[in-house]
C-alpha positions as CSV (number, residue, x, y, z in Angstrom):
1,X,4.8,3.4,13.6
2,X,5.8,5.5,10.8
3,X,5.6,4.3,7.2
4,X,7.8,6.5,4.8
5,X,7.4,7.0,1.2
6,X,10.2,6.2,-0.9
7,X,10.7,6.3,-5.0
8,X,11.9,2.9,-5.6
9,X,12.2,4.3,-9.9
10,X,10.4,6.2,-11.8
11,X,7.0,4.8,-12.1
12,X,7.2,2.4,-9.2
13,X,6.9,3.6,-5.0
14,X,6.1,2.1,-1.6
15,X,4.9,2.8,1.9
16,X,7.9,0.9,3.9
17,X,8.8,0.5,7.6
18,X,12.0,0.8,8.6
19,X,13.2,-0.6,12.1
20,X,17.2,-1.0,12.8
21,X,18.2,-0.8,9.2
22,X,15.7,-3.1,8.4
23,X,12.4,-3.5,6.2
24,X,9.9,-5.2,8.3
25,X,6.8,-4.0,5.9
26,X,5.6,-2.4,2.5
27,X,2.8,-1.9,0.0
28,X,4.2,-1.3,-3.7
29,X,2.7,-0.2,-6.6
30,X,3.5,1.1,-10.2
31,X,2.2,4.4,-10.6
32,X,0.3,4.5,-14.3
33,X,-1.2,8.6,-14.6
34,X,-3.7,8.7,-11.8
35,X,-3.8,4.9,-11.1
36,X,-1.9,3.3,-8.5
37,X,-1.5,-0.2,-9.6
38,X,-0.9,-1.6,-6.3
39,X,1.4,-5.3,-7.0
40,X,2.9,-6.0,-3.6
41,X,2.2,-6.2,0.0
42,X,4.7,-7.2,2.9
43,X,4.9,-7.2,6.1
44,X,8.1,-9.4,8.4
45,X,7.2,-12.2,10.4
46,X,7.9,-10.5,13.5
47,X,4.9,-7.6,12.8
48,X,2.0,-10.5,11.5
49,X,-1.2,-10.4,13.2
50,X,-0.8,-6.6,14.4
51,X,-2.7,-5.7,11.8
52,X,0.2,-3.7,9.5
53,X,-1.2,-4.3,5.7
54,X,-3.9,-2.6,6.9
55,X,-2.4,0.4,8.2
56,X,-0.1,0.3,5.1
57,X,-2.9,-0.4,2.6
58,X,-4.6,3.1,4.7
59,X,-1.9,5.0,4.6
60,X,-1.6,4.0,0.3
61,X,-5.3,5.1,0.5
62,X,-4.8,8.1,1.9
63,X,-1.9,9.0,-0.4
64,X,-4.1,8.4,-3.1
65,X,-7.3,10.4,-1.9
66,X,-4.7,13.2,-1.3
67,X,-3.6,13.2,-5.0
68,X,-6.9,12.3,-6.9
69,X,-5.9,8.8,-7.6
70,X,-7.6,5.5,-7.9
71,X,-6.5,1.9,-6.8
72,X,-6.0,-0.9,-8.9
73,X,-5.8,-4.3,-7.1
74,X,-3.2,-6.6,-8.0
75,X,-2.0,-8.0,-4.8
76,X,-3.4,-10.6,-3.5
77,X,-4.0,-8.9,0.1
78,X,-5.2,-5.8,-1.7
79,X,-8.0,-7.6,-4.1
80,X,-9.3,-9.5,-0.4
81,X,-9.6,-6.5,1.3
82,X,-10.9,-4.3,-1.6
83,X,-13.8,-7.6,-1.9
84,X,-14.7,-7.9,1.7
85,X,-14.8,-4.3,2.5
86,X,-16.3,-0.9,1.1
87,X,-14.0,1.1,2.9
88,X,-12.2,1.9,-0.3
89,X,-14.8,2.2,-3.0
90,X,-14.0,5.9,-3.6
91,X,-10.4,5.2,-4.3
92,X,-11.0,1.7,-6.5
93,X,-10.3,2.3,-10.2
């Protein structure tokens, strides 16, 4: 599975998977300077329980390791995971 970066304006990106013409998952956030501001998580029906948030919520991590950035949880799926787990405390802002 392959999540591609797209530029949804200016400040704002996401991670998405795209099957058929269709979105079937994404994280969003607003990019402010080096914080990624991370407001939106989804993932289709179809995908739940395969564990795709967390493969999209890695791959946003990796982006922002790549680029120096930190992580500000918004969404509601990124604030649990960012609780439960130190995984991500270099990239937390």
């Amino acid at each position: 599975m392959e999540f591609t970066l797209k530029e949804l304006s200016s400040e704002n990106f996401a991670f998405e998977y795209i099957k058929d013409g269709e979105k079937l998952a994404e994280i969003e956030w607003i990019q402010r300077g080096d914080i990624m501001v991370m407001n939106h998580t989804f993932v289709s029906d179809v995908l739940r329980g395969q564990g795709i948030a967390k493969k999209l919520l890695d791959k946003a991590s990796e982006y922002a390791r790549e680029n120096n950035y930190k992580m500000e949880a918004v969404c509601s799926y990124v604030v649990q995971v960012f609780n439960k787990s130190n995984e991500y405390d270099d990239v937390k802002a």
